[in-house]
N, C-alpha and C positions, 0 to 999 in steps of 0.2 A: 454044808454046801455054800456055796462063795456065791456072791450077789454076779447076775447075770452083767457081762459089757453089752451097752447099748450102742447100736452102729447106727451112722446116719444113709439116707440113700441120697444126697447132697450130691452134687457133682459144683463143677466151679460157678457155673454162672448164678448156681443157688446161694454157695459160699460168697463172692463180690457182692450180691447183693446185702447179703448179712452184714459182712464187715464196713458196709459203704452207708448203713444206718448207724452205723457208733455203737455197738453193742456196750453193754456195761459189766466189762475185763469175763469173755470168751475164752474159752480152751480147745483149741484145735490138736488132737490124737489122731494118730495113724496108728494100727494095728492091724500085726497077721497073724499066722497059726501059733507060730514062736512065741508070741508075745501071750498070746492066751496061756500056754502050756506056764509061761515065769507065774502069770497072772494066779492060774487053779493054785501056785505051791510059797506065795508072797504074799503074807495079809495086809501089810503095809502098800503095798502093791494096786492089791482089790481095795482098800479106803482109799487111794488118790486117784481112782477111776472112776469109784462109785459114790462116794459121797456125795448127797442131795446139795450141799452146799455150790457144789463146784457148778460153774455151769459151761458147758465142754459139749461138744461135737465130734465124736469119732468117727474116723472113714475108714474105711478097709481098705487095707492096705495088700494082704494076699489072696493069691488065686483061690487055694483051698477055702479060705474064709471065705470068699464069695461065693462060691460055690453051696458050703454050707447052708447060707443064710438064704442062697435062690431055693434052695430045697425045700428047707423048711418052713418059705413064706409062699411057695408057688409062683416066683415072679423073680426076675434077672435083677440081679442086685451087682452093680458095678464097681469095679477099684480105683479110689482116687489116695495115689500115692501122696508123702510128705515132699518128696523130690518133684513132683509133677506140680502141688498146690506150688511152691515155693516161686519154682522157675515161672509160674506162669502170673503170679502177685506182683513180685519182681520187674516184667514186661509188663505189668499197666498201669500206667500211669494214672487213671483214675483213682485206681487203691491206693497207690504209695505217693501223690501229689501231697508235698508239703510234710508226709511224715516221718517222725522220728523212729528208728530203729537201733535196737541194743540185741547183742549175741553173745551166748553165753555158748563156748565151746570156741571159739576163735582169741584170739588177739589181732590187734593195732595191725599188724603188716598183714596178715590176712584179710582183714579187710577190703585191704589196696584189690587182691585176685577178685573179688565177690564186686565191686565196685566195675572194674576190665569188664567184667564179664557182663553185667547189668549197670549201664552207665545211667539209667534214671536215680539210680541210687544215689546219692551225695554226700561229699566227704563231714561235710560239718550236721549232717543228719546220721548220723549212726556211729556206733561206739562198739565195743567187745568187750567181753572179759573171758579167759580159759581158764578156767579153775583148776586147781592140784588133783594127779589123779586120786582114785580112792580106790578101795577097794572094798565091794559090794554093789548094795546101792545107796547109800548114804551120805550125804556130806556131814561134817559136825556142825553144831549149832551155831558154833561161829562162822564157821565160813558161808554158811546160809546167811547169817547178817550181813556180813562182809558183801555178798551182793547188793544184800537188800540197800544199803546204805548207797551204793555205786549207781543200782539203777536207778532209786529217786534221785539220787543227786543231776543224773542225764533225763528225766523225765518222759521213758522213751511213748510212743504212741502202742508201737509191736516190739515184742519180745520174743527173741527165735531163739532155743532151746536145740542143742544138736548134741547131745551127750549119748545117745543110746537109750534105748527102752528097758529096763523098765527105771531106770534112773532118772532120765528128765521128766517122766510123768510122777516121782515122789519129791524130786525137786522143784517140780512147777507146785505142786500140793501145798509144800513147806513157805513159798513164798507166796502163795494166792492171796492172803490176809493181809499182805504186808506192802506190797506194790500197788500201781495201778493205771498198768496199760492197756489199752481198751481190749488188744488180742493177746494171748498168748499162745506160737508154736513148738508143737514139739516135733521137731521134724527128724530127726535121726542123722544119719549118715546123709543128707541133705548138702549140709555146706560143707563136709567135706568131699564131693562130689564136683563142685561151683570149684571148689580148691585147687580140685586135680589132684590132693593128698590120697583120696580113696579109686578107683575106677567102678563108673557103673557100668551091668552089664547093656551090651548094644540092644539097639531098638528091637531088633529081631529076634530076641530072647525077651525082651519084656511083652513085648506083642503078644507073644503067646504065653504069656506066665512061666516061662523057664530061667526067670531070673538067678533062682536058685542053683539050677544047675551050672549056669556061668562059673558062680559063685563057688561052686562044689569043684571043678576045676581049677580054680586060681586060688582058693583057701583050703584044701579039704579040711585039712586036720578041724580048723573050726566049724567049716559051715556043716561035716558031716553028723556033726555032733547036737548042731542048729537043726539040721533034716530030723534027725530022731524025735526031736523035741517037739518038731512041726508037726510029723506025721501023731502023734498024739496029741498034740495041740489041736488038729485038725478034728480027732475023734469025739475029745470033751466038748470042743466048740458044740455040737449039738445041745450041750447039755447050760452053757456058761455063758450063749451069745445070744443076742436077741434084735431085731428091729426096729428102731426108733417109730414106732407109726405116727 
């Protein structure tokens, strides 16, 4: 049996205050049903989640998983999206006054959109790199360096990871040793969202957790495949998730 994911009950103004004490190099995860279901059948996977080394904060990211977690603690346990923490970091200035930021899943012209969109951001405060795709979840060893080398050399403050789950949570793992930015996010479909590359779905579908079903309309073929995997995703989480108390 695979080591239990620990979710936080953190909402933002819990998180600002974290990040605004200088934590010493932070892992912010979002995870939903999906990602539990990769998580039970990925051991590589479950050591970049759960490893005592790491020290990381997970939110819950889906309705199902919050759900779970209200059940089996006797108490409303809330969702704080990667897309919600981001855009709302983003707008304060308090957090991001003065800091460096590096993104790995963009390039140099995308940037310019993330910056339009969030003007407290600044051109000579943040950098990208997009890596070559892969296929899995692995980069090779060199190209894990290949970062590692780029982000010392920018020394960023935050590090926003936007590769997809469960890949940015083994590529944040691979580079945790090696870097040292006081946060690292792993935010998902995040800045491609900020991009305009991806569409989220509208408020009135995330409001009530039917984001998926958006989703299920404008992708089927994948995201019906994502459904399957959730709704069992949803079942082990009983067994795989737990509380931060």
């Amino acid at each position: 049996m695979a080591k239990k994911i620990k979710f936080s009950r953190y909402n933002y103004k819990d998180i600002r205050g974290i990040i605004k004490s200088k934590p010493k190099k932070l892992i912010f995860s979002f995870m939903n049903a999906n990602d539990i279901y990769c998580f039970s059948k990925d051991k590589d996977f479950q050591k970049s989640v759960t490893d005592p080394k790491m020290n990381r904060i997970t939110s819950v990211d889906g309705t199902t998983t919050a759900i779970v977690l209200s059940i089996k603690n006797f108490q409303r346990v809330k969702r704080l999206t990667g897309p919600e923490l981001t855009d709302k970091i983003f707008k304060d200035q308090d957090v991001i006054d003065s800091k460096k930021h590096f993104f790995i899943g963009v390039d140099e012209s995308d940037l310019v959109k993330i910056r339009e969109k969030y003007p407290l951001l600044k051109q000579k405060k943040m950098s990208g790199y997009n890596p070559p795709y892969v296929k899995g979840t692995h980069f090779s060893a060199q190209e894990v360096q290949k970062m590692v080398k780029i982000i010392n050399k920018f020394k960023p403050d935050f590090l926003w990871i936007g590769i997809g789950c469960p890949k940015q949570e083994i590529l944040a793992y691979d580079l945790y040793d090696k870097i040292n930015p006081s946060c690292i996010f792993n935010v998902g479909a995040a800045l491609q969202y900020i991009q305009g590359t991806q569409k989220r779905a509208p408020k009135f579908f995330r409001s009530l957790g039917l984001e998926w079903l958006y989703r299920l309309f404008k992708e089927f073929k994948l995201t019906s495949k994502k459904l399957w995997n959730s709704m069992i995703g949803t079942i082990i989480g009983f067994f795989l998730i737990k509380l931060d108390q």
